[in-house]
N, C-alpha and C positions, 0 to 999 in steps of 0.2 A: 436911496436904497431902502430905506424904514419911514411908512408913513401908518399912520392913524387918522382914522373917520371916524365921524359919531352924525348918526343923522335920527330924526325925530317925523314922525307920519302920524295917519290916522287913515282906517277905512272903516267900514261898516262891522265887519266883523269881530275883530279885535280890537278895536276905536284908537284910541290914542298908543302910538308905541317909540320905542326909542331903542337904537341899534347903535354898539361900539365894534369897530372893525379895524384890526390893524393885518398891514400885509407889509411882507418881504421882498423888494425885488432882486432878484440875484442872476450874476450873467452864467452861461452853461458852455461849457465848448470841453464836449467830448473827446477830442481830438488831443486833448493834453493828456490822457491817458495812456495814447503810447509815448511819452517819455515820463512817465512816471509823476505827473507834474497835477495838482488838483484841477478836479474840471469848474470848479464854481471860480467864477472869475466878478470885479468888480461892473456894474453894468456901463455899458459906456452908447452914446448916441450912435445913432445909426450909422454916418458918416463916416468914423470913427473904429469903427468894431474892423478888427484886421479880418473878420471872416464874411464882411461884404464889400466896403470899398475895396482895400488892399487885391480881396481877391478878385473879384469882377476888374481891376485896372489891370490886374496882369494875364489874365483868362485871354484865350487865342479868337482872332476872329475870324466872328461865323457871317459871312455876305450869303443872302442869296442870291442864285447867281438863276436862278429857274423863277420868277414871278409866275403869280397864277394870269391867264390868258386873259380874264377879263379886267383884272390889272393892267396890261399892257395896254389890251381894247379904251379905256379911259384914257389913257396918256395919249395914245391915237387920237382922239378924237380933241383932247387938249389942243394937239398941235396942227391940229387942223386937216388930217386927212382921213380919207374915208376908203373904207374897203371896198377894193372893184373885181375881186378873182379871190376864189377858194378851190383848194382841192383836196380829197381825199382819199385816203389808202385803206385798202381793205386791215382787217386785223388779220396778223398770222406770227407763226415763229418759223426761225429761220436756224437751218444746221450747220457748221465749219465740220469738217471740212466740204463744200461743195462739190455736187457731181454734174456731169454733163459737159465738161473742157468750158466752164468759166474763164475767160483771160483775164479775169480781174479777181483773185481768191480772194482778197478778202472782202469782197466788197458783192453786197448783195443788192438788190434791184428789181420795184416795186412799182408798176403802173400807176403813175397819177389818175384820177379820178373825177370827172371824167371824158378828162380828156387832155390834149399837154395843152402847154402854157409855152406861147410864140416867142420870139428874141423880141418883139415889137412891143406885148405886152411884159418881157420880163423889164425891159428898158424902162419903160414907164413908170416902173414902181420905187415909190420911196422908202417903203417898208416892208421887208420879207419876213412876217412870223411863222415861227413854226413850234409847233406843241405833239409832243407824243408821249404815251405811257408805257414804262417800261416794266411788263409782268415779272417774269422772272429771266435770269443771266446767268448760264454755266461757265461764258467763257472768262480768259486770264488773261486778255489784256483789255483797257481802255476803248473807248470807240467813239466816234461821230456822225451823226447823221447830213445828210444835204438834198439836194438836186442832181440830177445828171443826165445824159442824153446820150441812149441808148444803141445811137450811131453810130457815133462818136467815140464814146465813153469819156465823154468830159465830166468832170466831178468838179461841182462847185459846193464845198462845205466852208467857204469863211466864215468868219462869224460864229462858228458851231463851235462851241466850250466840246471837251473829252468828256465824256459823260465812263462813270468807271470800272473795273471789271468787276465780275460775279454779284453778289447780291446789293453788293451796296449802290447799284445803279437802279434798283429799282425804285418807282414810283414816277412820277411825271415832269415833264423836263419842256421849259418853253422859251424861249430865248428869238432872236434876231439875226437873220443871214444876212450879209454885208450885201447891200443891192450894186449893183453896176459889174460886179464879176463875170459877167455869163456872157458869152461870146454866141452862143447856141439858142437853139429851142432846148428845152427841157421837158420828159414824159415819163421818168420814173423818178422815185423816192429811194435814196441810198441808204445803207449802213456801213461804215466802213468801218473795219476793226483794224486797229492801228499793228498787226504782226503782218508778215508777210504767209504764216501758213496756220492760220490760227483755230483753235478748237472750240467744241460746244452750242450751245443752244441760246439765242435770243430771243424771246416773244414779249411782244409791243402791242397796244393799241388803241384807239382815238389821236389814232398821227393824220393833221391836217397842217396846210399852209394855207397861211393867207396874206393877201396880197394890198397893199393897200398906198392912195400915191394921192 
């Protein structure tokens, strides 16, 4: 807690010199002040100090569940596969409630790019990434992006985490579609929001898929 130094030098200018220094170490935890309690505390090792082990072991965890794409891209390539099909979706935002007799309200539907992607080559693939950024989210509930065919209206989102309402979904989100689900060709890009009549505004952009086996 109390030490003393004494050190001895010499330079050019003031030649030979000699220095006493003693110092105080003291621990600080401001947080005893709301119970009335002193904040100068004994200092204690790192390990030790209840306001870093203790806290960080009982602190909630934070996974990420969105790695960045050229992240994923290295692990691809770890495991030995290689990208054979990419596509891409224009940027745009999109309104709840939709007009025009949609059969599917909550679920919006975006031309892949450019061009769809056959059951032959969806079959083939061992890895479905997908990455998109989400600008900003008026609406209140949850939502998931996927595949689907336009047909049909088959909607294949496994794989796809809840990405969540209003603003805290913004920023960019990349993750893994479960491959072998898809019974169809597939030619658009989904958003589906998890209400049956749900409100507000999504806008997204640099949402690609890519394909790789």
């Amino acid at each position: 807690m109390f030490s003393v130094r004494a050190d001895t030098g010499k330079d050019q200018l003031n030649g030979t010199y000699h220095t006493v220094g003693g110092f105080v170490n003291v621990g600080l935890q401001l947080e005893n002040l709301l119970s009335a309690e002193s904040p100068f505390t004994m200092p204690e090792p790192i390990f030790k100090s209840p306001r870093n082990l203790a806290r960080l072991l009982t602190r909630k965890v934070r996974r990420n569940w969105h790695p960045p794409t050229a992240v994923l891209n290295t692990r691809m390539e770890i495991e030995g596969l290689k990208l054979f099909a990419a596509r891409s979706i224009p940027d745009d935002c999109i309104t709840w409630p939709q007009t025009g007799g949609n059969p599917l309200p909550n679920v919006a539907a975006y031309w892949l790019q450019p061009s769809p992607m056959s059951l032959a080559e969806l079959q083939s693939a061992k890895k479905i990434l997908v990455s998109f950024t989400v600008i900003s989210n008026s609406t209140s509930d949850p939502g998931r992006v996927g595949l689907g065919d336009s047909t049909t209206y088959a909607q294949y989102v496994d794989g796809s985490p809840l990405f969540p309402a209003g603003s805290a979904a913004v920023g960019t989100h990349t993750f893994e579609l479960t491959p072998g689900q898809f019974a169809t060709e597939v030619d658009v890009f989904i958003i589906q929001i998890q209400a049956l009549s749900p409100s507000g505004i999504v806008c997204y952009a640099n949402a690609e898929v890519q394909f790789y086996r």
